[in-house]
C-alpha positions in Angstrom: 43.4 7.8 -18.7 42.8 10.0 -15.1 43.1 13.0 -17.1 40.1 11.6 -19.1 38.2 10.5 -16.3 38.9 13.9 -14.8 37.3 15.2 -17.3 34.6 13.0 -17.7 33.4 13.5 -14.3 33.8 17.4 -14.5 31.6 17.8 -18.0 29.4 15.0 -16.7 28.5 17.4 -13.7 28.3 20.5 -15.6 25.6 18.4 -17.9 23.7 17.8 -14.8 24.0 21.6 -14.0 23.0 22.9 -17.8 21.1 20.4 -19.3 21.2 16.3 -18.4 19.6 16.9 -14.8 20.6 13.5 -14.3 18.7 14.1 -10.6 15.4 15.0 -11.7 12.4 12.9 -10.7 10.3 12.4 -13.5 6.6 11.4 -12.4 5.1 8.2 -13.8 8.4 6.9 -14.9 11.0 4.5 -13.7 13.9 6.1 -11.8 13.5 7.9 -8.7 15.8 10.0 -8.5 16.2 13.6 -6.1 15.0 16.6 -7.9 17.1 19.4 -9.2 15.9 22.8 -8.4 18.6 24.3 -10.8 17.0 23.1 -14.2 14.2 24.9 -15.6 11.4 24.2 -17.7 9.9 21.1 -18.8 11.8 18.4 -20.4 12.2 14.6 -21.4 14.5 11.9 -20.9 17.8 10.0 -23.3 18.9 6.5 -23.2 21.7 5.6 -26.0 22.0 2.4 -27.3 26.0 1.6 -29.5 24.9 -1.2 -32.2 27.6 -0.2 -34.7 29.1 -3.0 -36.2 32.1 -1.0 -38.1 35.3 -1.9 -36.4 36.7 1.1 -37.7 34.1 3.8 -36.6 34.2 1.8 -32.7 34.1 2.1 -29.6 32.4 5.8 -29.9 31.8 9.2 -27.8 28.2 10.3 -27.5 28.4 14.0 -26.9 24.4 15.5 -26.4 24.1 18.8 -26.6 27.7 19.6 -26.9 28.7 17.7 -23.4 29.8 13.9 -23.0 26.6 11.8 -22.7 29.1 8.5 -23.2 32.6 7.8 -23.2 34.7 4.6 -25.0 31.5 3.1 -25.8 31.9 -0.8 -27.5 29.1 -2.4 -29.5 26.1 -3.2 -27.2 27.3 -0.6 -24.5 24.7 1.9 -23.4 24.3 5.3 -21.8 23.8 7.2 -19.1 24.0 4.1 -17.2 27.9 3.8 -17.7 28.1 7.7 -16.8 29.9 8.5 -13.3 27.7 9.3 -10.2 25.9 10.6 -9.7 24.3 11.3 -13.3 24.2 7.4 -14.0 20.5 6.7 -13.8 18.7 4.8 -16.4 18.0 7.7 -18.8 19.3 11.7 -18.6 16.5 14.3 -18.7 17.0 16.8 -21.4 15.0 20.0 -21.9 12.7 19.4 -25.1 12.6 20.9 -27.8 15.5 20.3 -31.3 17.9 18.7 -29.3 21.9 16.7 -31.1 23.6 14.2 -30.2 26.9 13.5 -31.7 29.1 10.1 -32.1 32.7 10.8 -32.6 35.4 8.0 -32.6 37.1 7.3 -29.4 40.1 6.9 -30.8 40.2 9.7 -33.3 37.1 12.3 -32.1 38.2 14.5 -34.7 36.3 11.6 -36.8 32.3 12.1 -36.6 30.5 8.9 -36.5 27.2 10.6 -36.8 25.2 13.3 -36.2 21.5 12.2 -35.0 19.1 15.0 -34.3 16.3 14.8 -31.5 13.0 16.1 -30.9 12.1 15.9 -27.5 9.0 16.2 -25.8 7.7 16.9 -22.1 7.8 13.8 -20.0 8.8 11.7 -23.1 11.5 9.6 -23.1 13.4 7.7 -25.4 16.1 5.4 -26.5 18.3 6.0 -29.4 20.0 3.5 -31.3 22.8 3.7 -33.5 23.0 1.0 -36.0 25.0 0.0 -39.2 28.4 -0.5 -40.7 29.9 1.6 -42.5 26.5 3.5 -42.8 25.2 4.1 -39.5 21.9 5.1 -39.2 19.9 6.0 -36.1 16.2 4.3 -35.0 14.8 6.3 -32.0 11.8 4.7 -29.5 9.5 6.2 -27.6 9.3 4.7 -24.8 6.4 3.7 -22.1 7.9 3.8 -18.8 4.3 3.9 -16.7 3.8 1.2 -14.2 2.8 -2.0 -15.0 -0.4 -3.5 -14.2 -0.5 -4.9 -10.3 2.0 -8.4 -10.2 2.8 -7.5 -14.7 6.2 -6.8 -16.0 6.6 -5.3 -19.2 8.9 -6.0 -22.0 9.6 -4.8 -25.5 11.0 -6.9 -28.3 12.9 -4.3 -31.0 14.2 -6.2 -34.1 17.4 -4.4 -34.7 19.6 -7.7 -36.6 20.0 -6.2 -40.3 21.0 -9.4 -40.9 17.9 -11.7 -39.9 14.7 -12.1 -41.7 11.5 -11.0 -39.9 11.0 -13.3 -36.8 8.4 -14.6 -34.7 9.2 -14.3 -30.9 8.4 -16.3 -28.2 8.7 -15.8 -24.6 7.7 -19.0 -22.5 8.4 -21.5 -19.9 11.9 -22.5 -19.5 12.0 -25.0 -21.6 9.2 -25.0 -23.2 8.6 -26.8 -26.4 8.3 -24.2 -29.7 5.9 -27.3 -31.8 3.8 -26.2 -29.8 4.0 -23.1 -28.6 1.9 -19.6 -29.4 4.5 -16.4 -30.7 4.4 -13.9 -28.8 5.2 -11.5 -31.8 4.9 -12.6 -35.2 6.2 -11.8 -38.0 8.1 -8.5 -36.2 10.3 -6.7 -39.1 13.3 -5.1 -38.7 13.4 -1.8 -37.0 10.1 -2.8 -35.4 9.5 -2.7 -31.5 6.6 -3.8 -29.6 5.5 -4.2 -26.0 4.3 -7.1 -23.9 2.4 -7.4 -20.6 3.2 -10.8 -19.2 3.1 -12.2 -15.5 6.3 -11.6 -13.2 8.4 -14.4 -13.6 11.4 -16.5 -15.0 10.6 -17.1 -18.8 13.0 -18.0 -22.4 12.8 -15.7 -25.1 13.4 -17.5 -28.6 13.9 -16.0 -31.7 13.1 -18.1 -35.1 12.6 -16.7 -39.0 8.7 -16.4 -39.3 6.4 -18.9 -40.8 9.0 -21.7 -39.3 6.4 -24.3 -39.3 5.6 -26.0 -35.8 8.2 -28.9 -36.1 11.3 -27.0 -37.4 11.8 -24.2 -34.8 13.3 -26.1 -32.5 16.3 -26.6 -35.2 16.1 -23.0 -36.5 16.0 -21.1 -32.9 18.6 -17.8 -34.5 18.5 -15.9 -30.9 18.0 -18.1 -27.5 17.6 -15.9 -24.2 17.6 -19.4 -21.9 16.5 -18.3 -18.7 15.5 -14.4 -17.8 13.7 -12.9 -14.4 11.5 -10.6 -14.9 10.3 -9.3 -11.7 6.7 -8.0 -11.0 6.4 -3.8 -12.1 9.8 -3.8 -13.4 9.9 -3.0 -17.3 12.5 -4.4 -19.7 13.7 -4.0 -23.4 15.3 -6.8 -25.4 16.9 -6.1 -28.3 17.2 -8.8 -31.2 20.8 -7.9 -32.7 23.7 -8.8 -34.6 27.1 -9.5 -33.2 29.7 -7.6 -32.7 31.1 -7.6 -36.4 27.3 -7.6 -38.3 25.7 -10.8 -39.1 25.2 -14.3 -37.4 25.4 -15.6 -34.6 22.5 -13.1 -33.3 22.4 -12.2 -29.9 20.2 -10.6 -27.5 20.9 -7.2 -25.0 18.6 -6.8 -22.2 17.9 -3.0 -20.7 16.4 -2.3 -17.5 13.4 0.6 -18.3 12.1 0.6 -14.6 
């Protein structure tokens, strides 16, 4: 394992040097980080998102651009974030243009997971997710990472549970009863992701199949986020997933955006 993290920490660096200038500040977006005077030309930025459900094909390697971008990564676990310092910010900038990334099996990376191809544009950034069993199959975002509104904080919803119907969210009061309460999203499909602009605050985020009439969602809450902060000019993404092993019970991952 130090010979790993040896490693880790060397190609990590070398990333930062050749392509992931993890220490690039990116204006209008969320990080702040020290800019890099060694990377040229314009680029965007990568966040990675593990929702493989295959215990066989996980924990995986993300490897970008032929360089680790993510190492022993379990289902829900995310990246750059988990990288070593100092190229651990929220995303990794990456020159634009036909851009790879590449899962391989931690235990086995002579095993490919998948190959996903990228197309990256200037002061773009975006989250890829890799989802599915023994299929796995990428969705990539686009992501607004501007600041919100003046005492707003905004959050995205992505419906990424293969195993749930379409939903209607709802993001109130803590506590708040559902009979009576307004979606916030209706009817979202899978593979669907929106944004929301709500007031800074503490709020729950319920998940029930759509069209549950008034009086049943209560009972037929799938996803229950009880009690979340969500701090004026931040930004956050919740993803509506399966567990661990594909299927119920469903469960929500939260990401910092900004």
């Amino acid at each position: 394992m130090t010979t790993l993290s040896a490693g880790v920490s060397r190609v990590a660096h070398r990333a930062r040097v050749a392509i992931l200038a993890a220490a690039v500040a990116l204006t209008g977006c969320g990080t702040t980080d020290a800019a890099d005077p060694l990377i040229p030309g314009q680029f965007g930025r990568v966040r990675f998102v593990n929702l493989i459900t295959d215990a066989t094909r996980v924990p995986v390697n993300a490897i970008l651009e032929g360089v680790p971008f993510g190492v022993n990564m379990a289902y829900g676990g995310t990246t750059p974030s988990t990288l070593p310092s100092p190229a651990n910010a929220i995303y990794s900038p990456i020159l634009t243009g036909a851009r790879t990334m590449v899962l391989k099996r931690t235990a086995d990376t002579a095993t490919t997971v998948a190959t996903i191809p990228l197309q990256i544009a200037n002061a773009t950034d975006y989250t890829v997710y890799a989802t599915g069993g023994a299929t796995v199959a990428p969705f990539i975002t686009t992501d607004t990472n501007t600041t919100p509104a003046a005492g707003q904080v905004r959050v995205r919803v992505v419906h990424l549970a293969p195993s749930a119907p379409n939903v209607d969210v709802f993001v109130t009061a803590v506590g708040a009863d559902l009979s009576t309460a307004t979606p916030a999203l209706s009817n979202v499909p899978l593979r669907a992701s929106a944004y929301l602009a709500v007031a800074a605050g503490t709020y729950q985020v319920r998940v029930v199949p759509a069209g549950t009439a008034p009086a049943s969602r209560a009972a037929n809450v799938a996803i229950n986020l009880a009690s979340v902060v969500l701090p004026a000019g931040a930004a956050r993404t919740i993803i509506a997933a399966d567990n661990a092993t594909g299927g119920a019970p469903f469960r929500f991952i939260t990401l910092t955006d900004r």
